[in-house]
C-alpha positions as a Markdown table, in Angstrom:
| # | Residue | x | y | z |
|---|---|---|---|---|
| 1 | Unk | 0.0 | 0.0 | 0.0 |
| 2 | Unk | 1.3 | 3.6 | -0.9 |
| 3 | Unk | -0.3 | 6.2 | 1.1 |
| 4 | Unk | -0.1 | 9.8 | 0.4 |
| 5 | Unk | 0.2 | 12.5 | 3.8 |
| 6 | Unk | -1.4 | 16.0 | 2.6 |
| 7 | Unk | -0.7 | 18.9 | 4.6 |
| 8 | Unk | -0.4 | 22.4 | 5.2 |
| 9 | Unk | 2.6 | 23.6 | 6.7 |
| 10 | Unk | 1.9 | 27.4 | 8.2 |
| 11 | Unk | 5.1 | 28.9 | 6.2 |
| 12 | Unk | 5.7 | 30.9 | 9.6 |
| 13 | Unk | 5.5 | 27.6 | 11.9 |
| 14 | Unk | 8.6 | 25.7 | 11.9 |
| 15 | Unk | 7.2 | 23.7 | 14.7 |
| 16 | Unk | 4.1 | 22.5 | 12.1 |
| 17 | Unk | 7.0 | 21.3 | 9.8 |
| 18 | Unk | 9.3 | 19.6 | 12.5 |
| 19 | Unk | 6.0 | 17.5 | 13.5 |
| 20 | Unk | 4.8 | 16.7 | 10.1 |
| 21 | Unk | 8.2 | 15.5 | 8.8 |
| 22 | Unk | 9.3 | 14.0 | 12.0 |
| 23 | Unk | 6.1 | 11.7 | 11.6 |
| 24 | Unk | 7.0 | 11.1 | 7.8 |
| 25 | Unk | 10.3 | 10.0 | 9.1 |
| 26 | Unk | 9.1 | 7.3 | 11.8 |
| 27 | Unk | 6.5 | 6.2 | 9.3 |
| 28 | Unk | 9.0 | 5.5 | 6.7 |
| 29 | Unk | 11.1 | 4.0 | 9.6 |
| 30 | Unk | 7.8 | 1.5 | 10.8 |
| 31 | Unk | 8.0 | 0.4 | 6.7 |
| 32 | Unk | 4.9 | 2.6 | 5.4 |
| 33 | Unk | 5.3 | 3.9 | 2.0 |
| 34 | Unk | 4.4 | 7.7 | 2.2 |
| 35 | Unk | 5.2 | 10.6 | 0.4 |
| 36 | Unk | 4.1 | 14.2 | 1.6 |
| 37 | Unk | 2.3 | 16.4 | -0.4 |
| 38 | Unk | 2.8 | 20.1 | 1.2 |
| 39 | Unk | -0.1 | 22.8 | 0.8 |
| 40 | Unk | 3.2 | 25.6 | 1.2 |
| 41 | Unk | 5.8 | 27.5 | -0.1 |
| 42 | Unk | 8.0 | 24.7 | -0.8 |
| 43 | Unk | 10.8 | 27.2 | -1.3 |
| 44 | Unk | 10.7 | 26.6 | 2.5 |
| 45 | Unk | 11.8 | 23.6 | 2.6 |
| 46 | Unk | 15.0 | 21.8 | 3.7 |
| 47 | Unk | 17.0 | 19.4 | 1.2 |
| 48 | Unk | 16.2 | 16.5 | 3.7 |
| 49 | Unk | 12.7 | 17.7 | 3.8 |
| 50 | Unk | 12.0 | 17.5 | 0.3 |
| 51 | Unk | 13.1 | 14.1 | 0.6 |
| 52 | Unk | 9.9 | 12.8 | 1.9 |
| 53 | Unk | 8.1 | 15.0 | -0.9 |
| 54 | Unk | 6.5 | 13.7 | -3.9 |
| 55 | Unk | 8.3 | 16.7 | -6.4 |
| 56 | Unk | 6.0 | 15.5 | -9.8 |
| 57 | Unk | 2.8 | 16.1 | -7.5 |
| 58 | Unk | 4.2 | 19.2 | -6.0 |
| 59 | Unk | 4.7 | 20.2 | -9.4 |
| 60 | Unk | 1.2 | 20.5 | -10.2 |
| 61 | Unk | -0.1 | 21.2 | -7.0 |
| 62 | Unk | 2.2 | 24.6 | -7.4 |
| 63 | Unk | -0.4 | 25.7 | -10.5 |
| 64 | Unk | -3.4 | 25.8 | -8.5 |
| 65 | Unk | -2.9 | 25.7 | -5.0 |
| 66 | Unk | -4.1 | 29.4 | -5.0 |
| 67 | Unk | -7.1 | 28.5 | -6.5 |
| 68 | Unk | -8.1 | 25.5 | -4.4 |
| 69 | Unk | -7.6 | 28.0 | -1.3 |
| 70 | Unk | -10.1 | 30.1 | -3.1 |
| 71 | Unk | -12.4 | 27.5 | -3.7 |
| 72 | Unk | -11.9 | 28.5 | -7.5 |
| 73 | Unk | -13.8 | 25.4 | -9.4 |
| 74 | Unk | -11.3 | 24.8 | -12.7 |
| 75 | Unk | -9.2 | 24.7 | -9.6 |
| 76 | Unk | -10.6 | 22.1 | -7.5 |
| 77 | Unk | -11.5 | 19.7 | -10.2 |
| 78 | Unk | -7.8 | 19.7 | -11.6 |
| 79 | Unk | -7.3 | 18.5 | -7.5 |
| 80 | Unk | -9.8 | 16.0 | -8.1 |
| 81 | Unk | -8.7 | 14.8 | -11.3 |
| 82 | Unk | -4.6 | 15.2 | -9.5 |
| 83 | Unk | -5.9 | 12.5 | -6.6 |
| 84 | Unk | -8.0 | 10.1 | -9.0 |
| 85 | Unk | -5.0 | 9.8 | -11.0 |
| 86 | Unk | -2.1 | 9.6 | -8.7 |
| 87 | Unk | -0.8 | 5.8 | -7.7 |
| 88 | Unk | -1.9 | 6.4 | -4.0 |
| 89 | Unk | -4.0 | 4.1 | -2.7 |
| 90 | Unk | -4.9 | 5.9 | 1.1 |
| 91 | Unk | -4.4 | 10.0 | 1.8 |
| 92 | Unk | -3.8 | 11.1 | 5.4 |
| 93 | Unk | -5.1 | 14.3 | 5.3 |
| 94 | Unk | -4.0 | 17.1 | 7.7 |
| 95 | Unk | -5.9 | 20.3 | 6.1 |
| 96 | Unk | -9.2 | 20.6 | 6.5 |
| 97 | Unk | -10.5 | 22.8 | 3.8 |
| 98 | Unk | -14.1 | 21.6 | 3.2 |
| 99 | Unk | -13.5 | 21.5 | -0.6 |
| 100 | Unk | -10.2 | 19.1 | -0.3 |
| 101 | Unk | -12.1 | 16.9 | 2.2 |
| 102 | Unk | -14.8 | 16.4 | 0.1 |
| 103 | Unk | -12.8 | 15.8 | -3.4 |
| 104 | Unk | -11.5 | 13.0 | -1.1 |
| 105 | Unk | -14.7 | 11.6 | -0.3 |
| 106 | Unk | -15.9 | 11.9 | -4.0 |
| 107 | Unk | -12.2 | 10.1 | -5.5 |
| 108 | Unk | -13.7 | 6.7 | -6.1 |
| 109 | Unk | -11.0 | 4.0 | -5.2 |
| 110 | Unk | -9.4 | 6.0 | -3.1 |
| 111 | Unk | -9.2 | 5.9 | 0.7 |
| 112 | Unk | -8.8 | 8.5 | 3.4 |
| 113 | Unk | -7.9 | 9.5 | 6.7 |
| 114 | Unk | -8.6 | 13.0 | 8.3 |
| 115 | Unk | -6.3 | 14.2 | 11.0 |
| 116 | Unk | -8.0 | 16.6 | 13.3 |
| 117 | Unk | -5.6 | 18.6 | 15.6 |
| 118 | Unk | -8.8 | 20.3 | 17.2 |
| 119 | Unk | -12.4 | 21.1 | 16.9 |
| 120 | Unk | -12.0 | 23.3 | 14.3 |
| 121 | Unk | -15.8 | 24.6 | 14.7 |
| 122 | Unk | -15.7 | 25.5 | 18.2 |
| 123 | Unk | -12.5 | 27.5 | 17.5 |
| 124 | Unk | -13.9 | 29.1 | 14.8 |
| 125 | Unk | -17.6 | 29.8 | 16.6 |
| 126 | Unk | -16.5 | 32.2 | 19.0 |
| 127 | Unk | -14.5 | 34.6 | 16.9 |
| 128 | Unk | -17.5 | 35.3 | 14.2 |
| 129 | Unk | -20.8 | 37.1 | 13.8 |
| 130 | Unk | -24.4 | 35.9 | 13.7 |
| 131 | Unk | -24.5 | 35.1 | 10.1 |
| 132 | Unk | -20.9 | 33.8 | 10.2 |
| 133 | Unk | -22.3 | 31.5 | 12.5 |
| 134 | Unk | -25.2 | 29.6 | 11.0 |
| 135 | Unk | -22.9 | 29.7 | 7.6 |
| 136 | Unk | -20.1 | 27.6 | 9.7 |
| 137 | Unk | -22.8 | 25.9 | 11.4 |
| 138 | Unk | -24.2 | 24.6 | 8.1 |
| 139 | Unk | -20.8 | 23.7 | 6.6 |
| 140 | Unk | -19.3 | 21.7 | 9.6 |
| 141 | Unk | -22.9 | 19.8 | 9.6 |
| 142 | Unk | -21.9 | 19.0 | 5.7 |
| 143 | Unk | -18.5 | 17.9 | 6.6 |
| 144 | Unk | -19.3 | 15.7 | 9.6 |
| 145 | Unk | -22.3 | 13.8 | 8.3 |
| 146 | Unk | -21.6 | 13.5 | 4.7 |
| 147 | Unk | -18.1 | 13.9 | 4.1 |
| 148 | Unk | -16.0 | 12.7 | 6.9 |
| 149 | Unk | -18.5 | 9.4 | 7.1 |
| 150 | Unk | -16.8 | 8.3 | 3.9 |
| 151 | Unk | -13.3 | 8.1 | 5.4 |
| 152 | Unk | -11.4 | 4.9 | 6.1 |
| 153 | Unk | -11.1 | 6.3 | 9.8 |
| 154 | Unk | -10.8 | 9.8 | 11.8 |
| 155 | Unk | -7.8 | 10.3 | 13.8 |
| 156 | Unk | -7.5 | 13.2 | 16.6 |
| 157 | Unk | -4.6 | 14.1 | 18.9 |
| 158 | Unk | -6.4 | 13.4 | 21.5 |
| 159 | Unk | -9.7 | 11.3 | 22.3 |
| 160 | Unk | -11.8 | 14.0 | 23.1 |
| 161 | Unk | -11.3 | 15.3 | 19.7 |
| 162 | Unk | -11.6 | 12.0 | 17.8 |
| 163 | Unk | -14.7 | 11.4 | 19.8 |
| 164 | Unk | -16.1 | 14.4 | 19.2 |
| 165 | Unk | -16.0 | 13.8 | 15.0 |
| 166 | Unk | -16.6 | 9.8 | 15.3 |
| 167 | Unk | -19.9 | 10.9 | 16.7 |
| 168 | Unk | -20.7 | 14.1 | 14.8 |
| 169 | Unk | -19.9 | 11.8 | 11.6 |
| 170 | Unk | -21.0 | 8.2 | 12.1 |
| 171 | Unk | -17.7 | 7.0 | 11.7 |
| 172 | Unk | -17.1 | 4.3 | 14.5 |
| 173 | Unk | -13.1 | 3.7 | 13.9 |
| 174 | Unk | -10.4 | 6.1 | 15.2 |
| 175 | Unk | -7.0 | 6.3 | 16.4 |
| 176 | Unk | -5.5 | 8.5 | 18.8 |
| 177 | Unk | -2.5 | 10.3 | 17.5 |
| 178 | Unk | -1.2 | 12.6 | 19.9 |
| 179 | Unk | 1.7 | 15.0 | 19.9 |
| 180 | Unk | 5.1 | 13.4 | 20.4 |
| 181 | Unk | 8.8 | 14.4 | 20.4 |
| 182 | Unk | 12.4 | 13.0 | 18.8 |
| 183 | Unk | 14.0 | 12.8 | 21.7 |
| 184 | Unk | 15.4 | 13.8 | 25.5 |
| 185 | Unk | 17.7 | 16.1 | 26.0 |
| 186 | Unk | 20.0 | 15.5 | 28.7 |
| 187 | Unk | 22.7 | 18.5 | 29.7 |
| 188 | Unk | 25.0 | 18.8 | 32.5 |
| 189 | Unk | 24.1 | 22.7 | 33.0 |
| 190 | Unk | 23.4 | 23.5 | 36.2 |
| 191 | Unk | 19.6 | 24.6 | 37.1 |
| 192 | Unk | 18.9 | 27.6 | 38.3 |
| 193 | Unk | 16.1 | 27.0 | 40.4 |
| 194 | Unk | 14.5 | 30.1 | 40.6 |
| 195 | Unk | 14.0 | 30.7 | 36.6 |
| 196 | Unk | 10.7 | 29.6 | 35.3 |
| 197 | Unk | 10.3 | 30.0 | 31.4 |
| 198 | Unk | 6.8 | 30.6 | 29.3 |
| 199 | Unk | 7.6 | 29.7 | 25.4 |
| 200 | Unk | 5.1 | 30.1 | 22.6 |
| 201 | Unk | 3.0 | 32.1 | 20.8 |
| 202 | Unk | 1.8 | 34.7 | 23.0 |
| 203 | Unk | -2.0 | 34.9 | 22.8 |
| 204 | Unk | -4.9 | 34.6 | 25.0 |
| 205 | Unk | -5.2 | 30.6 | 24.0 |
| 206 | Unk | -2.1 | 30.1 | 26.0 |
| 207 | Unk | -3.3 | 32.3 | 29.4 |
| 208 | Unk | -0.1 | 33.4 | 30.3 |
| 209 | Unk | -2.1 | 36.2 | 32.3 |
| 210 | Unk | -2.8 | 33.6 | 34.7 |
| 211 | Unk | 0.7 | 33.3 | 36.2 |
| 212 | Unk | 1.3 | 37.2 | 36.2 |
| 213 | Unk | -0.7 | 37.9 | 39.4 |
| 214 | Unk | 1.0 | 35.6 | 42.3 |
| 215 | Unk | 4.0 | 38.6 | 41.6 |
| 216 | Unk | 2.1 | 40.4 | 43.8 |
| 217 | Unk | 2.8 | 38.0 | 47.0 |
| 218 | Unk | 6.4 | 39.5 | 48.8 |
| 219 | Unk | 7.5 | 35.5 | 48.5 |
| 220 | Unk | 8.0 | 35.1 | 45.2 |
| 221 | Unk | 10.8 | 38.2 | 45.3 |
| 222 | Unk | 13.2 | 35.4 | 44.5 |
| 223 | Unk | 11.6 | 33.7 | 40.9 |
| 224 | Unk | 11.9 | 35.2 | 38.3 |
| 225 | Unk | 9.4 | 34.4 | 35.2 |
| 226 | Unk | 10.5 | 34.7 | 31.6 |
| 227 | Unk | 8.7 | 35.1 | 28.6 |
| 228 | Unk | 10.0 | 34.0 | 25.0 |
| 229 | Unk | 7.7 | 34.6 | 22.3 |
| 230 | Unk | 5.4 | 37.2 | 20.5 |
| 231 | Unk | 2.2 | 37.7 | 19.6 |
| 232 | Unk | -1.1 | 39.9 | 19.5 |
| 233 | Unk | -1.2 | 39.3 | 23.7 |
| 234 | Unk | 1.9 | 40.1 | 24.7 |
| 235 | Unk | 1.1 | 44.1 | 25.2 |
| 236 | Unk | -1.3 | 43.6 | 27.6 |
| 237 | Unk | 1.4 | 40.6 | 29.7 |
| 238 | Unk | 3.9 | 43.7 | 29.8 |
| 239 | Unk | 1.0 | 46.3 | 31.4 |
| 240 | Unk | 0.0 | 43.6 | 34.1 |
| 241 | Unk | 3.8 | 42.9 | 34.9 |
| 242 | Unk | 4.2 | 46.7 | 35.4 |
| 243 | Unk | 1.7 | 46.8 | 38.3 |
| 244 | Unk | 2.6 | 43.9 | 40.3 |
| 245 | Unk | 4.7 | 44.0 | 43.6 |
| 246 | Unk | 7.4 | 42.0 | 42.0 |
| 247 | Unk | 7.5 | 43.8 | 38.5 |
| 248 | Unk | 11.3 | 43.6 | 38.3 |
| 249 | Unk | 11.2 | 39.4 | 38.1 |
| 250 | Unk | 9.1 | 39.2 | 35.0 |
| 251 | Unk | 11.4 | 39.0 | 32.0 |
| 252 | Unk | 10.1 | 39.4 | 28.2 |
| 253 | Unk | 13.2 | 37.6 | 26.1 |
| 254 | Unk | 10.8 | 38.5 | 22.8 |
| 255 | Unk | 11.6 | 35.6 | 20.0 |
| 256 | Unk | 15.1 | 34.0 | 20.4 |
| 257 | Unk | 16.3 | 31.3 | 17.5 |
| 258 | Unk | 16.3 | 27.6 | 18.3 |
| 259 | Unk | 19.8 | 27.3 | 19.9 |
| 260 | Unk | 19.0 | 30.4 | 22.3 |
| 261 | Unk | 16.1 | 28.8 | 23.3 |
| 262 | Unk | 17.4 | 25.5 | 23.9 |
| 263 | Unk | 19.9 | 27.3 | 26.0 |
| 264 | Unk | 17.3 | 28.9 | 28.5 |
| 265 | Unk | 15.3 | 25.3 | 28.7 |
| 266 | Unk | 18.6 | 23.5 | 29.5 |
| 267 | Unk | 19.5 | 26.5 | 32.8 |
| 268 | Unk | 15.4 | 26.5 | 33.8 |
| 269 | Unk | 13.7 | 25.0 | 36.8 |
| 270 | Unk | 9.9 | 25.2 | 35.3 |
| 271 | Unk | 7.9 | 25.5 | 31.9 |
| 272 | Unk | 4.6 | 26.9 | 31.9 |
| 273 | Unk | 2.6 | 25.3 | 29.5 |
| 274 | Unk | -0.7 | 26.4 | 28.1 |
| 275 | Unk | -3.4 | 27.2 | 30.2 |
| 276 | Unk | -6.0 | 27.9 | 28.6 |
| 277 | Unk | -7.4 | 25.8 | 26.4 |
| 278 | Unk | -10.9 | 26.2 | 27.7 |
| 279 | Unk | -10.9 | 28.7 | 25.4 |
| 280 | Unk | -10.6 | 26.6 | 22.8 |
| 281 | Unk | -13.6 | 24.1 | 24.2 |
| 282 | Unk | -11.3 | 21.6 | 24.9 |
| 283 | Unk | -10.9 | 19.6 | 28.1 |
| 284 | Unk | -8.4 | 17.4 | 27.4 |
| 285 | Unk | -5.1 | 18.3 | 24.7 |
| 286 | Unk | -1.6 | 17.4 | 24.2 |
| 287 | Unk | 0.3 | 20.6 | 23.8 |
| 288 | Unk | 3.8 | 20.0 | 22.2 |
| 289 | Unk | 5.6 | 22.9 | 24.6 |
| 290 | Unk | 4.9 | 21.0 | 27.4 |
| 291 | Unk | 6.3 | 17.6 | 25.9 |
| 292 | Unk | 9.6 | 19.8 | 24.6 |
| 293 | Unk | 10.1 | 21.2 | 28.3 |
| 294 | Unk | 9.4 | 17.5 | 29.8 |
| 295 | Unk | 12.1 | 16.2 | 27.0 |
| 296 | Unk | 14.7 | 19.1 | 28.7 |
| 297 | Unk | 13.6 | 17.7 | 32.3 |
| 298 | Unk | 11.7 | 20.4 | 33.6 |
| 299 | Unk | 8.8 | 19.8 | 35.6 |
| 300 | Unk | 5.7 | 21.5 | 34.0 |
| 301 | Unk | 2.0 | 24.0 | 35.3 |
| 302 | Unk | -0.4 | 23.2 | 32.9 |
| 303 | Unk | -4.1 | 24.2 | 32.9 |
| 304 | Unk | -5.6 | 21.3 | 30.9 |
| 305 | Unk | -6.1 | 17.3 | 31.2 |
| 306 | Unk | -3.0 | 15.9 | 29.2 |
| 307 | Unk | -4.0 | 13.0 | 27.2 |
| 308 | Unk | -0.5 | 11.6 | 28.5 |
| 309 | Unk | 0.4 | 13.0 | 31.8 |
| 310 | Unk | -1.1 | 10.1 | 34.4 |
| 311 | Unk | -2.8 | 11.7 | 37.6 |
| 312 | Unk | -0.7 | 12.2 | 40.5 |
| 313 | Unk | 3.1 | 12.9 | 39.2 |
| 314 | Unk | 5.2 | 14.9 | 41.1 |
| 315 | Unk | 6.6 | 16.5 | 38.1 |
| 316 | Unk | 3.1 | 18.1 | 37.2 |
| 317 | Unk | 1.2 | 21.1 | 38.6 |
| 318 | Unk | -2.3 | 20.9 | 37.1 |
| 319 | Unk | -4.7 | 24.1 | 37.8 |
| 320 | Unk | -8.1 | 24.4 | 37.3 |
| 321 | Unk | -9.1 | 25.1 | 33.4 |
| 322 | Unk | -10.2 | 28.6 | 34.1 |
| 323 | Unk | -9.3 | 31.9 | 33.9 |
| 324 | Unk | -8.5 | 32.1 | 38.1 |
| 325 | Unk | -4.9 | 33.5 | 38.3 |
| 326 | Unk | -2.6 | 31.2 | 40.1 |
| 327 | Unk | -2.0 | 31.2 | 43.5 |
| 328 | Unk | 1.7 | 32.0 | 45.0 |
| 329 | Unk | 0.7 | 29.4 | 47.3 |
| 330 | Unk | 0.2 | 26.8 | 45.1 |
| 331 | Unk | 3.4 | 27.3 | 43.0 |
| 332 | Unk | 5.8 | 27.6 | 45.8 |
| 333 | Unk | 4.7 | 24.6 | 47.2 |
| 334 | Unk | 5.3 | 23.4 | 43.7 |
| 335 | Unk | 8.7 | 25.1 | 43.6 |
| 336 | Unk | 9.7 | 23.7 | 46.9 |
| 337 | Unk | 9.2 | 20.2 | 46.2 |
| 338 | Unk | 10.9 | 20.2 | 43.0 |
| 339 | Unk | 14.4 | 22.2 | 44.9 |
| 340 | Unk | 14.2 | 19.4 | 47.5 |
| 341 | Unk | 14.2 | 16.3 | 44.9 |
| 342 | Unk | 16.7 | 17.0 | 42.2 |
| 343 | Unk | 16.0 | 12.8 | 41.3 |
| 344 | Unk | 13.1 | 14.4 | 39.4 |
| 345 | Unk | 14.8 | 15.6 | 36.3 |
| 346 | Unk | 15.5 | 11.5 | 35.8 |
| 347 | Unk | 11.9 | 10.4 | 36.4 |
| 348 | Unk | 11.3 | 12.9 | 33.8 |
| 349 | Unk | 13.3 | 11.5 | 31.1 |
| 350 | Unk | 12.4 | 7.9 | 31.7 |
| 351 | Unk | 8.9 | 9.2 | 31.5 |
| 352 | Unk | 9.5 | 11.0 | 28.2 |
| 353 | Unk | 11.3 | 8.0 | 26.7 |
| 354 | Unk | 8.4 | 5.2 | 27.5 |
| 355 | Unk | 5.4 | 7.6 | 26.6 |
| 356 | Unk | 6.2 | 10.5 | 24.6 |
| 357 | Unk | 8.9 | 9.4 | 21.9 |
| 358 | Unk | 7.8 | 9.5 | 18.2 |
| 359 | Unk | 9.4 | 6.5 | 17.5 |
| 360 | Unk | 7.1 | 4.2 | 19.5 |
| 361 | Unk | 4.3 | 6.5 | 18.5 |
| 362 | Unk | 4.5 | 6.5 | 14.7 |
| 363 | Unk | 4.8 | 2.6 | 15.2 |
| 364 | Unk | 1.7 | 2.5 | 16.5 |
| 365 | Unk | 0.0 | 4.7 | 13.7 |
| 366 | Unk | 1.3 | 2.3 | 11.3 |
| 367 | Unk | 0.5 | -1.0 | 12.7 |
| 368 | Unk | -3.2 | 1.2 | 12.9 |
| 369 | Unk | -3.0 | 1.9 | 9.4 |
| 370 | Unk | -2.4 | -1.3 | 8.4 |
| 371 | Unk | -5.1 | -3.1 | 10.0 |
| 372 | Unk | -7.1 | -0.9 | 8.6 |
| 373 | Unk | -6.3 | -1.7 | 5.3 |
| 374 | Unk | -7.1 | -5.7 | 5.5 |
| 375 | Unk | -10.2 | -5.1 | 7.2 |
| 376 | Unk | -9.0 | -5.3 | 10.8 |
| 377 | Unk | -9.2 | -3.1 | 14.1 |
């Protein structure tokens, strides 16, 4: 079987094109045949990356991918005709344009598998009008019930998400693919205990607000909190850090290239992960900052049910998924524990390496895969 992985790499993401090729590379390592073809700029792309391409299809995609973004017709049917005829027996689809889903479902002889990395709908529901709404409404009622029941199988990152389309769609087989990393990253720097480090994108989806207002307790005069990013909420961080008691301990680093910020993950004590993906409507999620800080050994505060992170480890301080700041409490009890057990880094890393590697992941996908293809679960 030759399958065909169709994505959309965001050309300002490189962490979208580490995952997708990291996965083509285990894939190809569990002895699946798969080629990617890239809804990008593939003047982007590495030597090595293109590797895993299929350059003829590329080729051709190039010529219209405008037009299929604009739902341009001539457009979409030289897609359709591009699939029917190309020697790929299953597509793994990881762009969820309505119009590309459903050429898939129309592409007799041809099977195919949606990868959902949320619920695009909910996301989308908050930010738009009345009218927007009943128009999304409509389309995502099109997609689940007529288009997606005509895949092989749907596969989510985590099961609340695959759930969530298996029922909306009828479809009664999915897979759980969550986010996964290369590997641990083991350096003999020396911790500084007190630096705790918030990486990412700096919007409201990430509540980073949420950690800003235990500053204003006289016992955390000895953390200091940095941020390492951009983004659209990052004004409003710098005005709330201006008006706590400890101001001068909250750091913005703006954006910093890999090997900088691989540098400030090997000398930190915590990563704050996302914490707020309530906002999103999600309960559960799989964030892939907080599997990098877990590969660098850092214990992590998250605000969200990780589809991997079992209850009750030491090396996880899980708050409530609201918008309720964080109590100083709370995270120097947090703090305190993790100065008095420096074993911790090590339970980290064995807990990275048996759960969290996309090596034993991206087996697992591809023993899925192929059961699915001889009529097996």
């Amino acid at each position: 079987m030759k399958y065909l992985y169709i994505a959309s790499l965001a050309d300002n993401s490189s962490s979208v094109r580490e995952k997708v090729f990291l996965q083509l590379k285990h894939l190809t390592l569990s002895g699946l045949d798969v080629k990617l073809l890239p809804f990008t700029n593939t003047s982007i792309l590495t030597e090595e990356e293109l590797r895993y391409c299929d350059l003829p299809l590329i080729s051709q995609l190039t010529e219209i991918q405008d037009g299929i973004e604009n739902n341009d017709i001539l457009s979409l049917y030289r897609f359709y005709k591009l699939i029917k005829q190309c020697h790929y027996d299953t597509i793994l689809l990881r762009y969820h344009r309505t119009s590309v889903a459903l050429i898939l479902s129309l592409a007799k002889g041809k099977k195919w598998v949606p990868i959902f990395e949320s619920i695009i709908e909910k996301e989308q529901f908050d930010k738009e009008g009345v009218f927007s709404k009943l128009l999304l409404f409509i389309v995502a009622r099109i997609r689940n019930k007529f288009i997606l029941s005509k895949s092989l199988a749907v596969v989510g990152v985590t099961d609340e998400i695959a759930r969530y389309y298996a029922d909306a769609s009828g479809q009664k087989t999915t897979h759980i693919l969550p986010n996964s990393i290369e590997k641990i990253h083991k350096y003999p720097a020396e911790r500084n205990i007190n630096k705790v480090v918030a990486i990412g994108n700096i919007s409201k989806a990430q509540g980073f607000d949420r950690i800003i207002p235990m500053f204003n307790d006289h016992r955390m005069k000895h953390v200091h909190l940095y941020f390492i990013g951009d983004g659209p909420a990052l004004a409003r961080l710098k005005e709330m850090a201006k008006s706590v008691l400890c101001s001068e301990n909250i750091h913005f680093s703006g954006v910093l290239d890999r090997q900088a910020i691989e540098n400030e993950l090997h000398t930190a004590a915590i990563g704050i992960s996302p914490l707020a993906a309530h906002k999103k409507g999600l309960k559960r999620a799989c964030a892939l900052k907080t599997r990098e800080y877990l590969s660098f050994g850092l214990p992590v505060i998250l605000g969200y049910d990780d589809v991997d992170l079992m209850p009750g480890l030491q090396f996880v301080l899980q708050v409530p998924p609201d918008d309720t700041p964080i109590s100083a409490d709370d995270f120097l009890s947090f703090h305190a524990y993790i100065q008095q057990h420096s074993f911790l880094r090590e339970d980290i890393y064995a807990y990275v390496n048996k759960y969290m590697l996309y090596e034993n992941r991206m087996k697992l996908f591809a023993e899925f895969l192929k059961s699915q293809e001889v009529g097996t679960v």
